[in-house]
Structure formats: C-alpha cells, structure tokens
C-alpha positions in Angstrom: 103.7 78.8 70.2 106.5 81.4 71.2 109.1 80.2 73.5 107.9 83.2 75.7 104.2 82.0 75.2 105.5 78.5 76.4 107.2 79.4 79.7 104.3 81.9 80.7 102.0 78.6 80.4 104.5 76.7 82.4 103.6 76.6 86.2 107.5 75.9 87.0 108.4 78.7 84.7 106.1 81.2 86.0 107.1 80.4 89.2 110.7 81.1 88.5 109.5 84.5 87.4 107.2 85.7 89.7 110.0 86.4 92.0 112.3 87.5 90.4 110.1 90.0 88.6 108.5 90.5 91.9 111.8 91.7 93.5 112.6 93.4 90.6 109.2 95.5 90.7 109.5 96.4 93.8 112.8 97.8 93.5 111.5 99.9 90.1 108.7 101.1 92.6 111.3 102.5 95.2 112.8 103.9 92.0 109.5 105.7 90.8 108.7 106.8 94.5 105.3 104.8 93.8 102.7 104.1 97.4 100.9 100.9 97.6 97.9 101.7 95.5 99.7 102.8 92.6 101.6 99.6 92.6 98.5 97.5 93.4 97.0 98.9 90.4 100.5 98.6 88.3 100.3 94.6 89.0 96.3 94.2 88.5 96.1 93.4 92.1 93.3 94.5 94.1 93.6 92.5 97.8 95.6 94.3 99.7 96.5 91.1 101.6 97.9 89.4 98.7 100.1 93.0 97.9 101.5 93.1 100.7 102.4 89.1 100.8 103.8 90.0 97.7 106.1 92.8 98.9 107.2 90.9 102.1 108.3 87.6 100.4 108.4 87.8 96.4 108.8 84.0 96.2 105.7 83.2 98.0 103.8 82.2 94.9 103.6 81.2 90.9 101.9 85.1 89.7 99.3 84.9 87.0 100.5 85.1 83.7 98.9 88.4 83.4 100.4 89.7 86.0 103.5 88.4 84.4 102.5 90.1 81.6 102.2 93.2 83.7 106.2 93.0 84.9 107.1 92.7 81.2 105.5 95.2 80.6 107.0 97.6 83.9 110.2 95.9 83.2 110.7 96.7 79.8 109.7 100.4 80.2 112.1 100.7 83.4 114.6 99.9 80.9 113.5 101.8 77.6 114.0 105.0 80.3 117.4 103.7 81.5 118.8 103.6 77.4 116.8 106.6 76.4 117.4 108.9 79.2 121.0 107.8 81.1 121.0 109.9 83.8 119.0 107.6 86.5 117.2 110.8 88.2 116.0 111.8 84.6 114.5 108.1 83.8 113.2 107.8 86.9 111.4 111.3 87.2 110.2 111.2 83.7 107.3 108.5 84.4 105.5 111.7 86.4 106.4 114.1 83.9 103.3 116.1 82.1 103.8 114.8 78.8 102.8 116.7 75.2 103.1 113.7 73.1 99.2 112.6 71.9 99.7 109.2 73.4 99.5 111.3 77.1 97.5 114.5 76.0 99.4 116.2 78.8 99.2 113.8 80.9 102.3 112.0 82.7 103.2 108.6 81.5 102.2 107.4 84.9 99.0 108.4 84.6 98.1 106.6 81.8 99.8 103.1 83.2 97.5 103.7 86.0 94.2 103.4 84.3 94.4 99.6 85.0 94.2 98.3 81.5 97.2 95.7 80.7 96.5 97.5 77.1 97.9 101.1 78.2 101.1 99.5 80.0 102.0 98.0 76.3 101.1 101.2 74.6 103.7 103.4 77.0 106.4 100.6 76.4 105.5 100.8 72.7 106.0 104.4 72.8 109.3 104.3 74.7 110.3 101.6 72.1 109.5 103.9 69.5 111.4 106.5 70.6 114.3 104.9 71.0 114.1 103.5 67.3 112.7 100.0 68.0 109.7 99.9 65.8 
C-alpha cells in the first residue's frame, strides 16, 4: 500500500485533510467563480445541508476518501493551470473556456468535470499533466 493509499484509509489522516482541502476548495471555487451546484457536484455531494456545513466550517468533519479523492483531483488541476498558464486571470478563466482538444470536443474543461464522474476529474488533470510534460 502507497503512503498516500495509507493516510486516505486513516480516519486521523483524513480528518487532517478534509479541512484543509475543504478551505482550500472553497477558495479555488471563488477563484473559478463556481455557484453552489457546481461545487456540490465538483465534491460528489448531493445534500445541500451537508454543502453548506461544509462551506461554513471546513473542519467540521473527516470527508470520505472519495471525496478526498475529489480535492486531489480539483487541487492538482488548480495547480497544473497555475504552472501552465501564469497569469492567474488566464488559469482561472481557462476552466470555462470552449476547448478544441478531443478530450473536450468543444466543450469547456468545466463541463466535463461536471458530469459527476470521479473518472473525468482525473482525465482533465491527466490532460493538464500532459500538457505540461508530466506523462
């Protein structure tokens, strides 16, 4: 087993990451000008309730680890757009962009994070990862 595998099975070390990938979500959301929904369906969340318990106090709770999986996921992309594109505006607009590559089939990269499947968050960091020369 990974170390990574290992602390996402740990209760303590899940706990220590759900805030602070919590917080640092929420803050990649301001960044991305996402609403409520669109961050509901980022995190795989779909009570409300618990969202917005989420939003008010990050270190309420010890998140799944797919969530956690999710925020890896968010978390590595918000930063795959900081390297590739440095101007903050330009990474930060680019995620609603129409994009040409086949991956998006004209589609924004947003749009394709949004269909709900864990599976399509990997495949835009993959492609981010990609382009910067990481696989």
């Amino acid at each position: 087993m990974t170390n990574a595998n290992a602390a996402l099975n740990s209760a303590q070390s899940r706990k220590t990451m759900s805030g602070a990938g919590l917080r640092t979500f929420f803050n990649i959301a301001d960044l991305w000008k996402l609403n409520g929904k669109e961050c509901m369906t980022l995190l795989g969340v779909t009570n409300e309730s618990t969202y917005y318990k989420w939003k008010k106090n990050p270190d309420c709770c010890t998140l799944a680890r797919d969530t956690l999986e999710r925020l890896s996921y968010i978390l590595g992309i918000y930063k795959a757009l900081q390297i590739l594109l440095p101007r903050e505006d330009a990474a930060d607009d680019w995620i609603k962009k129409a994009n040409n590559a086949p991956l998006f089939n004209g589609r924004s990269a947003l749009d394709r994070m949004l269909s709900g499947n864990v599976v399509d968050l990997f495949i835009v960091r993959q492609y981010l990862d990609a382009q910067r020369g990481g696989i």
